[in-house]
N, CA, C and O atoms as a printed pandas DataFrame, in Angstrom:
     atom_number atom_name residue_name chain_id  residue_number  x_coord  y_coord  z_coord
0              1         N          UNK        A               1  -19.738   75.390   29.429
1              2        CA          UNK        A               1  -20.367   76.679   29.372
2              3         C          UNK        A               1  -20.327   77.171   27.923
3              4         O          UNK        A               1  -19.220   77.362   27.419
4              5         N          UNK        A               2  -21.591   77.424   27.110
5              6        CA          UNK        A               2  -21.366   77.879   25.847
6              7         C          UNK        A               2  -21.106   79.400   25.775
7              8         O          UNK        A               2  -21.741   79.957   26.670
8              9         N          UNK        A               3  -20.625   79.987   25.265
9             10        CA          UNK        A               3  -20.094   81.076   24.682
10            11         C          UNK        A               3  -20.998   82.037   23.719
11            12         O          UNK        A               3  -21.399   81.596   22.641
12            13         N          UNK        A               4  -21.243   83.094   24.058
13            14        CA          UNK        A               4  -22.189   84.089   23.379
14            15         C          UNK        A               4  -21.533   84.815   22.686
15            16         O          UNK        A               4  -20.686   85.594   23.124
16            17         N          UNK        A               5  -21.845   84.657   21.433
17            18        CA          UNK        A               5  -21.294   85.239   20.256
18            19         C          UNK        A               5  -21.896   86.720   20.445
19            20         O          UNK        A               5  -23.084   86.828   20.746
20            21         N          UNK        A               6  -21.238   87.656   20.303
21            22        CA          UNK        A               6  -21.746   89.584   20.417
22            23         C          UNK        A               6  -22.850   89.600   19.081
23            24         O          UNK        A               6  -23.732   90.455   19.161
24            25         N          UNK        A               7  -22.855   88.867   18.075
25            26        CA          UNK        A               7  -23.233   88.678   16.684
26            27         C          UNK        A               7  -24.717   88.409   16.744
27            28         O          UNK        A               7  -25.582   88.876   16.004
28            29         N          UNK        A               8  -24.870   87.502   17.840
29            30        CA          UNK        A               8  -26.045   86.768   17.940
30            31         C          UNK        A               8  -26.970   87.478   18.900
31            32         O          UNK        A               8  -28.054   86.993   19.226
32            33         N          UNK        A               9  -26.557   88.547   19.312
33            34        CA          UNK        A               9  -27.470   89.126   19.966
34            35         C          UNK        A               9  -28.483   90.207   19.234
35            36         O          UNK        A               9  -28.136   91.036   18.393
36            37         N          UNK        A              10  -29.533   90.047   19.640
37            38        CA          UNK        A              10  -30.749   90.744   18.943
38            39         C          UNK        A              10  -30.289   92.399   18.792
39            40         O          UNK        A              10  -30.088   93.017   19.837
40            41         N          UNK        A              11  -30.115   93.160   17.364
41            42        CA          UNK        A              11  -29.985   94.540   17.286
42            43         C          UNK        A              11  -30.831   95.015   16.969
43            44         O          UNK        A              11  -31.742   94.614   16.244
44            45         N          UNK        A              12  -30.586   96.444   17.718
45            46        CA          UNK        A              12  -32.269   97.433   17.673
46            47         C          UNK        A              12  -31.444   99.016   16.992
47            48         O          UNK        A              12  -30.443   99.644   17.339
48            49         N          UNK        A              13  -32.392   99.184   15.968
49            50        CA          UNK        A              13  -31.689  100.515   15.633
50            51         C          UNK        A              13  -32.732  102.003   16.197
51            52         O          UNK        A              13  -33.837  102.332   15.764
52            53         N          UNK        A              14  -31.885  102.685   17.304
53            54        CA          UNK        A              14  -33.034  103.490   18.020
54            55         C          UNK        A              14  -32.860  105.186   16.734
55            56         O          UNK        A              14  -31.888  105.910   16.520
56            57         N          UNK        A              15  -33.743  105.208   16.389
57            58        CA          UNK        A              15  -33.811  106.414   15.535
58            59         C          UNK        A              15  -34.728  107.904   16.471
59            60         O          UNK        A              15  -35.889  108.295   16.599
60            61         N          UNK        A              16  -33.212  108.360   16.986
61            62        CA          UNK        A              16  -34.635  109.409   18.017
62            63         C          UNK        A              16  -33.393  110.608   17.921
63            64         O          UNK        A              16  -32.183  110.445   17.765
64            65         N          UNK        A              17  -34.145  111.805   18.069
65            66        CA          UNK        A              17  -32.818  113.127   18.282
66            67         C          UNK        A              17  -33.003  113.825   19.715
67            68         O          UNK        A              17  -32.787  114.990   20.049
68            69         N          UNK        A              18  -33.361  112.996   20.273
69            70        CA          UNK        A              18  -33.079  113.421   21.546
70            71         C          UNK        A              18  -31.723  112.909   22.635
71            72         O          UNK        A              18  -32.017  112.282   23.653
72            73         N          UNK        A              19  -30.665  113.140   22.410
73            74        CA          UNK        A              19  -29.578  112.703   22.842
74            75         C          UNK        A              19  -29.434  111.920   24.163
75            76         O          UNK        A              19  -28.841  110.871   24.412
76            77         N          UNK        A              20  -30.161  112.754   24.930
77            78        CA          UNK        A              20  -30.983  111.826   26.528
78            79         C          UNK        A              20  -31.499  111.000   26.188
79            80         O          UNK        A              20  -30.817  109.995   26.384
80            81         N          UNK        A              21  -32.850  110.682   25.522
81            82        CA          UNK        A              21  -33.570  109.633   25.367
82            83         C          UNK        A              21  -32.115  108.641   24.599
83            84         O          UNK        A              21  -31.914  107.620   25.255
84            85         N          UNK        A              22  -31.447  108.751   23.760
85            86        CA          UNK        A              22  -30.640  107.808   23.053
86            87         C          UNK        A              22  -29.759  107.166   24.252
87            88         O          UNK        A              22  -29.456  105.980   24.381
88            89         N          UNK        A              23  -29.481  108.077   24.959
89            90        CA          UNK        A              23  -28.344  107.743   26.049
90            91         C          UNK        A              23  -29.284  106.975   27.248
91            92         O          UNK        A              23  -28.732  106.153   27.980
92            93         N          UNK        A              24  -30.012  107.132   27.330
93            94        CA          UNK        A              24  -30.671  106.513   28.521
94            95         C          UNK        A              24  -31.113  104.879   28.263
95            96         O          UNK        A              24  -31.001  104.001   29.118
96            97         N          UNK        A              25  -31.761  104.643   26.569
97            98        CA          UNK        A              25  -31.967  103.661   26.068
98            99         C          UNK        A              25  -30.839  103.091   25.618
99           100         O          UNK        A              25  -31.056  101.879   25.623
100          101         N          UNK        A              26  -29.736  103.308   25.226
101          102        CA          UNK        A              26  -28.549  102.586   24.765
102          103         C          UNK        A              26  -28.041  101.936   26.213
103          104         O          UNK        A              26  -27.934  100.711   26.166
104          105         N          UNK        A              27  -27.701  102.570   27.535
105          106        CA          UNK        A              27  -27.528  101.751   28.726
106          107         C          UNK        A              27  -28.788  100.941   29.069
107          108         O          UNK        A              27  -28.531   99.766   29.331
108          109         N          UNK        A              28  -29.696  101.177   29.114
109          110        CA          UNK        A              28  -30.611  100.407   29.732
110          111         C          UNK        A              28  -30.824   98.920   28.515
111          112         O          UNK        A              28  -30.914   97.773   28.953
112          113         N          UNK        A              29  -30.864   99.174   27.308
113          114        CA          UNK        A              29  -30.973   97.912   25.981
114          115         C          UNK        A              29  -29.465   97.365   26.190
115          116         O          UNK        A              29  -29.484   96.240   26.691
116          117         N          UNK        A              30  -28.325   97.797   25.970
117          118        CA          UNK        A              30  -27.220   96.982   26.313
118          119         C          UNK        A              30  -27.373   96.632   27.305
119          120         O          UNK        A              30  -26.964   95.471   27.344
120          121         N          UNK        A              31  -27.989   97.130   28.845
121          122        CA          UNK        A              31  -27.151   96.104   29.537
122          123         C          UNK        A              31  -28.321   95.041   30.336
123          124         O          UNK        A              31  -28.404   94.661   31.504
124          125         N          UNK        A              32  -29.216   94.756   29.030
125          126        CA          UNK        A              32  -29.937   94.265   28.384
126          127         C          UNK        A              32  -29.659   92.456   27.530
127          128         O          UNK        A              32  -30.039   91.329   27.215
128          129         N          UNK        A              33  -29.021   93.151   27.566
129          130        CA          UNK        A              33  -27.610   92.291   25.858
130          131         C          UNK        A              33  -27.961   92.442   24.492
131          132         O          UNK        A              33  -27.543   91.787   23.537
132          133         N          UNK        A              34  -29.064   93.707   24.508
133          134        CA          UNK        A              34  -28.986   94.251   23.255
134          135         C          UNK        A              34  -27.772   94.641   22.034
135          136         O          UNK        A              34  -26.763   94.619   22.739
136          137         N          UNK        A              35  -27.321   94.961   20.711
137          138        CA          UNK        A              35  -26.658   95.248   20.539
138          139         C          UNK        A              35  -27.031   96.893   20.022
139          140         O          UNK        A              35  -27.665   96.738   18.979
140          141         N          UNK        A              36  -26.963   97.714   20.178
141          142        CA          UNK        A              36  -27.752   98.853   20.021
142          143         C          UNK        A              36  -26.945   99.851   19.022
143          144         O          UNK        A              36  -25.726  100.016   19.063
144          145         N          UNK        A              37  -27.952  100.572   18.002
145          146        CA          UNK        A              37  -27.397  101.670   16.827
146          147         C          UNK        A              37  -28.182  102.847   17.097
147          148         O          UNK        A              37  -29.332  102.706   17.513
148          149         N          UNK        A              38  -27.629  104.141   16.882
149          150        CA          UNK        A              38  -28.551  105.043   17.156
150          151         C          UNK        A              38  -28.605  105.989   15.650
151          152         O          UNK        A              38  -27.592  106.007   14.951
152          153         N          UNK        A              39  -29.786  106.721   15.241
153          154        CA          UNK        A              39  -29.731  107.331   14.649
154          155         C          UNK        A              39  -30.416  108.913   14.917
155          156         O          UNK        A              39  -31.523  109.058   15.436
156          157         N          UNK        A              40  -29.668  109.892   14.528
157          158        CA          UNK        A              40  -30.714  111.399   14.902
158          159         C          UNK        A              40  -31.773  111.982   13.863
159          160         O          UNK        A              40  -32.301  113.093   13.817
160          161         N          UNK        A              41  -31.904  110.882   13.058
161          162        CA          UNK        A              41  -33.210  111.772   11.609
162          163         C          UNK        A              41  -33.252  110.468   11.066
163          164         O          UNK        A              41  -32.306  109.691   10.931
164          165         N          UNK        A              42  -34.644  110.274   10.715
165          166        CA          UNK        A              42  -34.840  109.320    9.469
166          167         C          UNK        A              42  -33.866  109.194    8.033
167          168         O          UNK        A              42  -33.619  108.184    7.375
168          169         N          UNK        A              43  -33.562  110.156    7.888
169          170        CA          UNK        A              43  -32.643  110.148    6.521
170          171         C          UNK        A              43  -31.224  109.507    7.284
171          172         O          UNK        A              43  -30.410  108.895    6.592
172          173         N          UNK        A              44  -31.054  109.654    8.416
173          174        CA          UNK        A              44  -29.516  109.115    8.917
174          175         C          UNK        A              44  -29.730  107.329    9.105
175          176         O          UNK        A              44  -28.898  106.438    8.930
176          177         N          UNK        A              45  -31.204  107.239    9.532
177          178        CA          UNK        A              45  -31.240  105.782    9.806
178          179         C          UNK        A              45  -31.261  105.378    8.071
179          180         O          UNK        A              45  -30.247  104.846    7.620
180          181         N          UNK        A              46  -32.124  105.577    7.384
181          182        CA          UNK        A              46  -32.342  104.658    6.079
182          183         C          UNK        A              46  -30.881  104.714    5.799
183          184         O          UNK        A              46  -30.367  103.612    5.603
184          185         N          UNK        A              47  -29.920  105.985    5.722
185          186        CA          UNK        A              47  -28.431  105.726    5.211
186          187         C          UNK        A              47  -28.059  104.340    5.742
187          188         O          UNK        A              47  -27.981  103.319    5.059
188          189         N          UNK        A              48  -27.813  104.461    7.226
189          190        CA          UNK        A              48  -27.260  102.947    8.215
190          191         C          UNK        A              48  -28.343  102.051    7.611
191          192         O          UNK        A              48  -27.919  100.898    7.686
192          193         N          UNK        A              49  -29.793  102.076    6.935
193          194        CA          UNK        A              49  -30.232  100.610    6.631
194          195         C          UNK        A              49  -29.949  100.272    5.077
195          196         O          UNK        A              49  -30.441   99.263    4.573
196          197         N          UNK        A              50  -29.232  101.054    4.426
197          198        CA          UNK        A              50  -29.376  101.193    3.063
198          199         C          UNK        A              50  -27.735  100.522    2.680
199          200         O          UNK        A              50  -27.415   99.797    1.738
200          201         N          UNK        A              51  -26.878  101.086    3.812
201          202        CA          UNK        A              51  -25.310  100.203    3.955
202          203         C          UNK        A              51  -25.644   98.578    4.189
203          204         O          UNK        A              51  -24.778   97.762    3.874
204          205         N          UNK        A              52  -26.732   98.194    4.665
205          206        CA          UNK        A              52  -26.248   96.872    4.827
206          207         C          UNK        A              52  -27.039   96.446    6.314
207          208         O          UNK        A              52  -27.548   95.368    6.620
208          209         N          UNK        A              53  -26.951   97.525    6.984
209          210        CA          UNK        A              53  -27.375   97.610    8.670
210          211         C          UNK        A              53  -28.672   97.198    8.895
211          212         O          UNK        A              53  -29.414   98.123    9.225
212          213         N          UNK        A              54  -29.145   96.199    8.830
213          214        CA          UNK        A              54  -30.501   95.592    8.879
214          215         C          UNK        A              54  -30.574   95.019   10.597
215          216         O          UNK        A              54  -30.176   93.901   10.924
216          217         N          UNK        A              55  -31.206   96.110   11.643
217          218        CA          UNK        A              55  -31.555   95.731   12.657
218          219         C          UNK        A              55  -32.531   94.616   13.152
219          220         O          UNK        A              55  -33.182   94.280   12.163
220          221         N          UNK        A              56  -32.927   93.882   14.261
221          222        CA          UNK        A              56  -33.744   92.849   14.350
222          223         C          UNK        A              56  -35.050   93.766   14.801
223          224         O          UNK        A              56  -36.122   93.245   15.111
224          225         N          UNK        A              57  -34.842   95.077   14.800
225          226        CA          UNK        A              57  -36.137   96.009   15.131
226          227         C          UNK        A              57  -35.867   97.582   15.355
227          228         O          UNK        A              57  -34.807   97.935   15.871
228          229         N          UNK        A              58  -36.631   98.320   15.044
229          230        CA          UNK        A              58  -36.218   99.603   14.552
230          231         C          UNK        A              58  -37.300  100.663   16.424
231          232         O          UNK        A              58  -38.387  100.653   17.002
232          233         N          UNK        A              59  -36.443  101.083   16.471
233          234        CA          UNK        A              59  -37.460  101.913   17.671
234          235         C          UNK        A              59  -37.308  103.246   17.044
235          236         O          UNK        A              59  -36.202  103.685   16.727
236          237         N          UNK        A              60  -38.242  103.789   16.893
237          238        CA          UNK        A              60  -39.175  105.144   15.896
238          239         C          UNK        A              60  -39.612  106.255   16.661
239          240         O          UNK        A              60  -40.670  106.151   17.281
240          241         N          UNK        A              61  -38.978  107.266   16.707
241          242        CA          UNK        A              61  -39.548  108.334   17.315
242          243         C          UNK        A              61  -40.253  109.460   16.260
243          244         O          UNK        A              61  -39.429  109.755   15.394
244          245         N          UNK        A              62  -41.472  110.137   16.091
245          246        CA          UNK        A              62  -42.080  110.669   14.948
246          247         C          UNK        A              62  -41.322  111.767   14.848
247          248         O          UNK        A              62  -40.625  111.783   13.833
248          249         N          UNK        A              63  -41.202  112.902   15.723
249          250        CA          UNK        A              63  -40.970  114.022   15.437
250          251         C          UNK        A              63  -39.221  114.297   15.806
251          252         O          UNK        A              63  -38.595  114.414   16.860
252          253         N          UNK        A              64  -38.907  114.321   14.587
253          254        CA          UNK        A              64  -37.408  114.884   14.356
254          255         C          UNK        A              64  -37.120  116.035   13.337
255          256         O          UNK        A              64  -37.832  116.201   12.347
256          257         N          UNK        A              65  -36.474  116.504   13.510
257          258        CA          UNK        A              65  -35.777  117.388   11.656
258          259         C          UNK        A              65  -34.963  116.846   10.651
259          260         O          UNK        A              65  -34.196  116.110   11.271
260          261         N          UNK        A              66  -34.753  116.798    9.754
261          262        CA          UNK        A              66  -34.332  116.493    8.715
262          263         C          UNK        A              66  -35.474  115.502    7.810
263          264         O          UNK        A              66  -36.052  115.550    6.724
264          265         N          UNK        A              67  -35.410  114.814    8.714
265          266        CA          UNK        A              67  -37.047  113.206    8.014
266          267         C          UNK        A              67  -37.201  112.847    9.466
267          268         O          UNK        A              67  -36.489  112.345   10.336
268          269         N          UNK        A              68  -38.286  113.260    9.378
269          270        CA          UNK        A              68  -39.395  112.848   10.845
270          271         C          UNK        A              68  -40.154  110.885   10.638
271          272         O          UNK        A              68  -40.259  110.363    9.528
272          273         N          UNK        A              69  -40.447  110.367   11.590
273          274        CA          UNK        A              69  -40.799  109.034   11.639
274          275         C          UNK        A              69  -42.038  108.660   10.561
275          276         O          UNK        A              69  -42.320  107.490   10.303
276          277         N          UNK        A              70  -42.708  109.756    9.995
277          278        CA          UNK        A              70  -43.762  109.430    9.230
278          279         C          UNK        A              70  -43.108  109.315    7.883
279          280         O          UNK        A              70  -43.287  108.308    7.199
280          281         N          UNK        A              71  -42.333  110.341    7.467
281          282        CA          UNK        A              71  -41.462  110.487    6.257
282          283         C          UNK        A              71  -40.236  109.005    5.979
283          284         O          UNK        A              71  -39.865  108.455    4.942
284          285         N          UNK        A              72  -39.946  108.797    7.244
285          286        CA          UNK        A              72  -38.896  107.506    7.225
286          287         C          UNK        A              72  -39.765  105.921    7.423
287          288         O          UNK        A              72  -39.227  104.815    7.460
288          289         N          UNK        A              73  -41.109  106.197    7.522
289          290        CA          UNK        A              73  -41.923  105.119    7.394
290          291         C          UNK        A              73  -42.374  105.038    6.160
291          292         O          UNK        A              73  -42.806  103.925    5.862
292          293         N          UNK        A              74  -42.418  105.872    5.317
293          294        CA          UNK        A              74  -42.833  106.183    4.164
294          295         C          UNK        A              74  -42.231  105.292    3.359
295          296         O          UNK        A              74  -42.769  104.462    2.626
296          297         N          UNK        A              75  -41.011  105.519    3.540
297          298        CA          UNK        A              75  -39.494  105.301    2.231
298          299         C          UNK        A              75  -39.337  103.564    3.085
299          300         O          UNK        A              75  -38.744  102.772    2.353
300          301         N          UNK        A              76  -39.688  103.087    4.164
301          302        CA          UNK        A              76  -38.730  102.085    4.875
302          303         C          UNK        A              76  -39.899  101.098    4.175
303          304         O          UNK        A              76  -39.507  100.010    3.752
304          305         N          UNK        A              77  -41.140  101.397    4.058
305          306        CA          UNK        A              77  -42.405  100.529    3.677
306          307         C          UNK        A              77  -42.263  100.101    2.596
307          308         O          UNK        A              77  -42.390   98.893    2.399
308          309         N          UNK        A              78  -41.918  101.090    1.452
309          310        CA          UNK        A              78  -41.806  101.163    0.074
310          311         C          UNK        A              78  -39.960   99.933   -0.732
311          312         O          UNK        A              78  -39.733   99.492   -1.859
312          313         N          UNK        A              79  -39.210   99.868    0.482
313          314        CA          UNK        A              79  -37.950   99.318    0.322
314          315         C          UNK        A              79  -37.470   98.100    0.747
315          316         O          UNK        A              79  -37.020   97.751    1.838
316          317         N          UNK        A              80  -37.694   97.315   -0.634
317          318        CA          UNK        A              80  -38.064   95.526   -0.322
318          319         C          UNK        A              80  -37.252   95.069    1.285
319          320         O          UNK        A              80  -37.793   94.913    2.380
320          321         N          UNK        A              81  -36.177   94.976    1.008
321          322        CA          UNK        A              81  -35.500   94.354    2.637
322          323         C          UNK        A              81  -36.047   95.284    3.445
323          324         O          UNK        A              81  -37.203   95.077    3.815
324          325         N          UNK        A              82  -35.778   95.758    3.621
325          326        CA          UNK        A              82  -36.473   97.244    4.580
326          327         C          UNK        A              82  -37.558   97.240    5.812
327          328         O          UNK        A              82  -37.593   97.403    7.032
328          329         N          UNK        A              83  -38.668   96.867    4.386
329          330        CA          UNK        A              83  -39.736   96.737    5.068
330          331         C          UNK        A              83  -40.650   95.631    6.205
331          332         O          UNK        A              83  -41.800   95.640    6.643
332          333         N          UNK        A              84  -39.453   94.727    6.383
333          334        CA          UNK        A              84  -39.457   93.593    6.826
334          335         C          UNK        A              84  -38.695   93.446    8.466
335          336         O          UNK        A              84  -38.458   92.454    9.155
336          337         N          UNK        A              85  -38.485   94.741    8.664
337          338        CA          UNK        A              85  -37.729   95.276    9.795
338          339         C          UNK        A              85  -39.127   95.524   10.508
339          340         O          UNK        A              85  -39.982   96.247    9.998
340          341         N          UNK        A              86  -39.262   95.022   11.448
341          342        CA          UNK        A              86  -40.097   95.553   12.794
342          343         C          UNK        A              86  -39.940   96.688   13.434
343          344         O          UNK        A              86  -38.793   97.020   13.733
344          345         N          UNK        A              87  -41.287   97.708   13.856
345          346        CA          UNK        A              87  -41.157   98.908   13.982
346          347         C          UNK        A              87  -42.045   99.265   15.546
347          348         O          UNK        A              87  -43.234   99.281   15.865
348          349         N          UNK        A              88  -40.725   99.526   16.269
349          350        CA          UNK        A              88  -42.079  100.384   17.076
350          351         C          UNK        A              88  -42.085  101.722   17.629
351          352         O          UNK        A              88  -41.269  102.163   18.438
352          353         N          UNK        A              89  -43.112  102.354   17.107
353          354        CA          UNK        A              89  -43.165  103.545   17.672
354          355         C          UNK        A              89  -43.037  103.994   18.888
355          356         O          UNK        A              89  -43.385  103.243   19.799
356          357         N          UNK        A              90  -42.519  105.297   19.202
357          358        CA          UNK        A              90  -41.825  106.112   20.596
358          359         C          UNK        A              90  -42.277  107.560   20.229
359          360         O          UNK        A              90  -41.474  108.350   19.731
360          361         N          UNK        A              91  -43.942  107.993   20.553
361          362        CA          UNK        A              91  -43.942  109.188   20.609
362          363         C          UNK        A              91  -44.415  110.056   21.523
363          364         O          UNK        A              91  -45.371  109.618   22.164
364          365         N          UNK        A              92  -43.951  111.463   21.870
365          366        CA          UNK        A              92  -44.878  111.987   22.731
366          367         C          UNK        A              92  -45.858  112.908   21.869
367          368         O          UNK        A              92  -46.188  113.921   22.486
368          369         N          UNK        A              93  -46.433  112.788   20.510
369          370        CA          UNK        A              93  -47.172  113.456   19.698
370          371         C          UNK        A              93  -48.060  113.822   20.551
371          372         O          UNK        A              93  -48.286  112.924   21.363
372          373         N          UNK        A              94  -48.940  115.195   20.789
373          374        CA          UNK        A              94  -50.526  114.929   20.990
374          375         C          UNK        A              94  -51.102  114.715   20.700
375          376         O          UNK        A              94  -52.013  114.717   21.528
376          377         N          UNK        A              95  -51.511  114.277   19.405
377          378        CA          UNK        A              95  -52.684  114.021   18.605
378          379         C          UNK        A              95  -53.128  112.056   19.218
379          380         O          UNK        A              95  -52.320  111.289   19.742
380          381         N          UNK        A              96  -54.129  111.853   19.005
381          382        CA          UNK        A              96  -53.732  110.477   19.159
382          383         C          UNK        A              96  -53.878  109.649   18.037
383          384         O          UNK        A              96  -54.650  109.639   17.079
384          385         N          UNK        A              97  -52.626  108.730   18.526
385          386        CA          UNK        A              97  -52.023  107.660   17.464
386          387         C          UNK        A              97  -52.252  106.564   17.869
387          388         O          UNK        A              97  -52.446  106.291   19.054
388          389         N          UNK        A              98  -52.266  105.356   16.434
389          390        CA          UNK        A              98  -51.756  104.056   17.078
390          391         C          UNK        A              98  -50.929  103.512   15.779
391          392         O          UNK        A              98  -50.954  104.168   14.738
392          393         N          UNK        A              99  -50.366  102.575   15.851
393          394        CA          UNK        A              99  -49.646  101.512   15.408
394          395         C          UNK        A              99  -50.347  101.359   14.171
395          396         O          UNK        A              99  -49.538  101.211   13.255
396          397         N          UNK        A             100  -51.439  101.338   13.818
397          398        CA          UNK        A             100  -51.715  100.494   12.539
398          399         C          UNK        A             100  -51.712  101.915   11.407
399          400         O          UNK        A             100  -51.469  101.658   10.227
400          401         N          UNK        A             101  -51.947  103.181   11.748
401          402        CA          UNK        A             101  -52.004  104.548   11.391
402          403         C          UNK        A             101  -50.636  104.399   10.384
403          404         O          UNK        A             101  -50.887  104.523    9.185
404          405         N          UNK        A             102  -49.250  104.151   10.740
405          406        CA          UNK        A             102  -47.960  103.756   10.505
406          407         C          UNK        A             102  -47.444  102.106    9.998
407          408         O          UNK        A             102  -46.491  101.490    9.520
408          409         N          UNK        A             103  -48.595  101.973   10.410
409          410        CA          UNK        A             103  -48.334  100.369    9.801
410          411         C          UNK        A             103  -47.078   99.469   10.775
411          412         O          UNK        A             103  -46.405   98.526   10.357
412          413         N          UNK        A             104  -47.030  100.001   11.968
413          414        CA          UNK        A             104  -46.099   99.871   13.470
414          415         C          UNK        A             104  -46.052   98.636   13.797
415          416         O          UNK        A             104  -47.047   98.013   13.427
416          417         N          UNK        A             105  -45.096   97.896   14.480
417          418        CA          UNK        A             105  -45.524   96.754   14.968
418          419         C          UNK        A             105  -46.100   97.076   16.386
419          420         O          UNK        A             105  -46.761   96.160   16.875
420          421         N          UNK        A             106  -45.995   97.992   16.989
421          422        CA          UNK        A             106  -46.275   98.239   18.428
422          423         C          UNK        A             106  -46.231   99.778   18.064
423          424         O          UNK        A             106  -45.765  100.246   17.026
424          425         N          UNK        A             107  -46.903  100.600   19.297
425          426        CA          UNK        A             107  -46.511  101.979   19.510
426          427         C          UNK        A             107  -46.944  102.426   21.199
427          428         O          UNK        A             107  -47.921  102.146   21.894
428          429         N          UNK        A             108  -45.503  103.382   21.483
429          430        CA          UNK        A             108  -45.382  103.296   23.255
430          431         C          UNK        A             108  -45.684  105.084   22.869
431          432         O          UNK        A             108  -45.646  105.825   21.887
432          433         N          UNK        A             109  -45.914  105.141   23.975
433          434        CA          UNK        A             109  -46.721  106.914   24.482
434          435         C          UNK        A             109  -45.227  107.282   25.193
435          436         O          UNK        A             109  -44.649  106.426   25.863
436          437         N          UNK        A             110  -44.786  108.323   25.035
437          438        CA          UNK        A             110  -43.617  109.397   25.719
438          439         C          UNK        A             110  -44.112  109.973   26.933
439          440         O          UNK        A             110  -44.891  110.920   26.823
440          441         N          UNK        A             111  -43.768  109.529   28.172
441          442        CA          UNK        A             111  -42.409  108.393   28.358
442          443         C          UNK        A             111  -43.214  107.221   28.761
443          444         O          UNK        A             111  -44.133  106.946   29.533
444          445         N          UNK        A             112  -42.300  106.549   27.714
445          446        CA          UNK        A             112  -42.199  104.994   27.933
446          447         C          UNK        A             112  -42.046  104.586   28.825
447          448         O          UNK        A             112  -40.979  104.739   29.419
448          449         N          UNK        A             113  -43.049  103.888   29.307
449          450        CA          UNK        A             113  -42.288  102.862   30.715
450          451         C          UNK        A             113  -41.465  101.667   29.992
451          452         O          UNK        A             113  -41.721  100.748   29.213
452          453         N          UNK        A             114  -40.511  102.101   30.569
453          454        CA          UNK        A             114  -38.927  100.753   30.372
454          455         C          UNK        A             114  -39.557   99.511   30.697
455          456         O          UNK        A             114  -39.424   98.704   29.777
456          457         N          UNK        A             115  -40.451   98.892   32.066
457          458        CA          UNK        A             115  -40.599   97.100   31.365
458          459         C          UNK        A             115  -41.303   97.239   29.967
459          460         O          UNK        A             115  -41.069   96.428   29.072
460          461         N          UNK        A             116  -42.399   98.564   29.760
461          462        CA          UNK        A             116  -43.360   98.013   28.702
462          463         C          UNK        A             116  -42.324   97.829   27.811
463          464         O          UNK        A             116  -42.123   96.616   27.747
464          465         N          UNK        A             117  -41.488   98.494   27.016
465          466        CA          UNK        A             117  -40.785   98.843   26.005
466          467         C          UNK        A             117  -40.079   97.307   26.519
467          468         O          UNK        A             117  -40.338   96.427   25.697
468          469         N          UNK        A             118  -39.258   96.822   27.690
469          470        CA          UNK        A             118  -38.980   95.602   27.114
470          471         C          UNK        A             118  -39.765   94.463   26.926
471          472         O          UNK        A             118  -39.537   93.665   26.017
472          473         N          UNK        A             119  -40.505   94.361   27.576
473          474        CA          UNK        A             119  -41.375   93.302   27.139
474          475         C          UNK        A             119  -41.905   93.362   25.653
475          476         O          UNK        A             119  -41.972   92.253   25.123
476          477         N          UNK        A             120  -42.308   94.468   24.846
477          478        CA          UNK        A             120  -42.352   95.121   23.426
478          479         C          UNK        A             120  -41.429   94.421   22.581
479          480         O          UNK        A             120  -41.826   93.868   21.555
480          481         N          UNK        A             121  -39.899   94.399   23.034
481          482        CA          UNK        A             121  -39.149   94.593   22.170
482          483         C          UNK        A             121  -38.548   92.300   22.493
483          484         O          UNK        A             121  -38.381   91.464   21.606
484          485         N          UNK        A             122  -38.466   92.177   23.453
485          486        CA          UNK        A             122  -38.649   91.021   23.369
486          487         C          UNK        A             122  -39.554   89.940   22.477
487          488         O          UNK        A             122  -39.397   89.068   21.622
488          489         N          UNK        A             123  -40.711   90.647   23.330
489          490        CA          UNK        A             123  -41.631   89.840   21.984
490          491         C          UNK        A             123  -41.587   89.647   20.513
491          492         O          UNK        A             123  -42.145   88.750   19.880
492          493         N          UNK        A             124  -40.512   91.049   19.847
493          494        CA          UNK        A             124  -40.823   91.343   18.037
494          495         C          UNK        A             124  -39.390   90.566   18.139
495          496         O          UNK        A             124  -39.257   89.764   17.215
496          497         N          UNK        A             125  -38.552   90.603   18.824
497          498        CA          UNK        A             125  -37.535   89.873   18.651
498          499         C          UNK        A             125  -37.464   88.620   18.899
499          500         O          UNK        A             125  -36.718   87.760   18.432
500          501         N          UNK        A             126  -38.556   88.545   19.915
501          502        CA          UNK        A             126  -37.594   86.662   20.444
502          503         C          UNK        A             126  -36.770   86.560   21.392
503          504         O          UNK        A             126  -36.308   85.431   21.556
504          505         N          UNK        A             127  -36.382   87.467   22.164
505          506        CA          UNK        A             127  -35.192   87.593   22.592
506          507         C          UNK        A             127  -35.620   86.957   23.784
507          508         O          UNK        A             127  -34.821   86.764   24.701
């Protein structure tokens, strides 16, 4: 029986300030076998990607305070390792959006249906 390293499992860094939505997606992606990071503002995630914290995919919610998802797409595009992180958007904006607007690898409508989002997040990963 081989042995699963915690290391080797695909990490997703969820950047959203909605404490429910974080909590609902952190059980449902772990028990998943995700390894899961959360952040509440764009400026909190680039800190965690700027330490070193390079997720296997970033889940993006637009509208936050401090740096909202357009402002943290801005700076993540512009920042060589960075920008090489897979992105998918999580919004309930009204206006309508898509993915290429952000330069996204995917973008899900609020609320997400949970298979779409895994099947989403499988695919950018591999997993």
């Amino acid at each position: 029986m081989a042995l699963v390293v915690a290391s080797s499992r695909p990490s997703l860094l969820v950047v959203e300030d909605d404490p429910d939505v974080v909590g609902v997606l952190d059980i449902l992606l772990t028990s998943e076998g995700y390894r899961v990071t959360s952040a509440r503002n764009g400026a909190e995630a680039l800190s965690l990607l700027r330490d070193g914290d390079h997720p296997s995919l970033i889940l993006l919610d637009l509208m936050m305070p401090v740096m909202d998802g357009w402002q943290f797409r801005t700076i993540q595009r512009d920042e060589a390792p960075l920008a090489e992180i897979p992105v998918v958007i999580m919004t309930g904006a009204g206006e309508p959006l898509d993915a290429d607007q952000l330069a996204a690898d995917a973008f899900l409508k609020k609320p997400v249906d949970l298979t779409d989002l895994l099947t989403v997040i499988k695919r950018l990963t591999g997993a």
